[in-house]
LUMKETI-241449 format. One record per residue (C-alpha): residue in one letter; x, y, z. Coordinates in steps of 0.05 Angstrom, whole numbers, plus 5000, padded with zeros to 4 digits. Example, Ala and Ser with C-alpha at 12.3 -4.5 7.8 and 13.67 -1.06 7.14 Angstrom:
<rs>
A:5246:4910:5156
S:5273:4979:5143
</rs>
This chain:
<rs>
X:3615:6299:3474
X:3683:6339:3490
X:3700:6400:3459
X:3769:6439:3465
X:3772:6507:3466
X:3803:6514:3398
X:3752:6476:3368
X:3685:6522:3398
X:3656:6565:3338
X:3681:6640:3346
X:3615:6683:3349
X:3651:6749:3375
X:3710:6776:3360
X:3727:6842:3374
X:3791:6882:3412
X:3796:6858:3484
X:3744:6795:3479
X:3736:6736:3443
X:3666:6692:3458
X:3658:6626:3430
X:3597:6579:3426
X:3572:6514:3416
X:3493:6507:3417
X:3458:6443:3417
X:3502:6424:3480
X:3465:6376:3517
X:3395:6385:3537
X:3388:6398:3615
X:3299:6403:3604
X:3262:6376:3661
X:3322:6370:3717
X:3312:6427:3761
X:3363:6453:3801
X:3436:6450:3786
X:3494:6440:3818
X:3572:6468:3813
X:3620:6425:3834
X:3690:6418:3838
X:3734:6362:3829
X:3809:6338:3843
X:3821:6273:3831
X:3886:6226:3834
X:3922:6190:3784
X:3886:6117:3769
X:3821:6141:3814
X:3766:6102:3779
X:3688:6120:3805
X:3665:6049:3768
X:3668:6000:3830
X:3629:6055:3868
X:3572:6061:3816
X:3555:5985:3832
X:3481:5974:3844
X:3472:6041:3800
X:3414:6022:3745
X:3464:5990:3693
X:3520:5995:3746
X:3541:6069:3720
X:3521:6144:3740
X:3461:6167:3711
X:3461:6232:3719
X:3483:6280:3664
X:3541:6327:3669
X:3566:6379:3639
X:3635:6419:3650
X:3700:6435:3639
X:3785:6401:3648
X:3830:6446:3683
X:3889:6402:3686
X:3898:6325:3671
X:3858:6273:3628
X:3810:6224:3653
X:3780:6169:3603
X:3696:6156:3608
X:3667:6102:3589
X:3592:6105:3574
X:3541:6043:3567
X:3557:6019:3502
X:3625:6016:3522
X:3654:6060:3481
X:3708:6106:3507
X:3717:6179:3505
X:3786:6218:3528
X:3788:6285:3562
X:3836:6333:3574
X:3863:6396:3598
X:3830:6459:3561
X:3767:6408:3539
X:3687:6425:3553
X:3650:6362:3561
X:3576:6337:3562
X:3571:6269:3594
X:3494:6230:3584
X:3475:6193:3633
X:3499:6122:3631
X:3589:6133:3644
X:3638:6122:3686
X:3707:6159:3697
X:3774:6137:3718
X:3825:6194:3720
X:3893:6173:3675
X:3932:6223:3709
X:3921:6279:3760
X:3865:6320:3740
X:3828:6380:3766
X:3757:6398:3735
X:3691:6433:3748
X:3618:6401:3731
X:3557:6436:3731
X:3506:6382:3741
X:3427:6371:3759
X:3426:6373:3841
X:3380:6310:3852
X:3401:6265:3809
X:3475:6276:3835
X:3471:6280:3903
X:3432:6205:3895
X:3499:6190:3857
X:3543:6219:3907
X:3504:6192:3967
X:3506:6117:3933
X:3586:6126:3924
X:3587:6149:3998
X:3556:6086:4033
X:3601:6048:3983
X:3658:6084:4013
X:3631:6068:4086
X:3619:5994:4075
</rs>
């Protein structure tokens, strides 16, 4: 699910401030601790030959966050394809992969365990 700005229900509006928001945007229950992190990656970068040996060969950890710059494409298990872009808010299930189409710059907010397992896995991939 991706969301521009834009397109985020306005529930304040008043001189000076403007809030928007979308309920019903994922459900984090039962994950624990989350993580912030930030991400830069390159033109063509494409996590899916890291993910190998993943359950289903793809990250399972859920995400949720936000495109400063660029566009990246995910694909998620039933292979269907989502794009997202500069200015979008995205929840990602678990069960995608990303590849960036272009430089791109953006922040997730996702459950500690589960990603650092990711992360780690994509690490010894990295290593050989």
């Amino acid at each position: 699910m991706r969301m521009n700005k834009n397109d985020i229900p306005v529930k304040i509006d008043i001189p000076g401030a403007k809030a928007r928001q979308q309920v019903d945007f994922g459900d984090a229950t039962g994950y624990g601790k989350i993580s912030g992190e930030y991400f830069s990656l390159g033109a063509g970068a494409d996590i899916e030959p890291l993910l190998k040996g993943l359950e289903g060969d793809l990250c399972q950890c859920p995400h949720w966050g936000h495109i400063l710059e660029g566009q990246l494409t995910v694909t998620y298990a039933d292979d269907s394809k989502e794009i997202v872009k500069t200015g979008d808010m995205f929840y990602w299930p678990p069960g995608h992969t990303v590849r960036a189409d272009n430089d791109t710059e953006l922040v997730l907010f996702s459950p500690q365990h589960e990603h650092s397992m990711v992360m780690d896995h994509m690490l010894k991939k990295l290593n050989g």
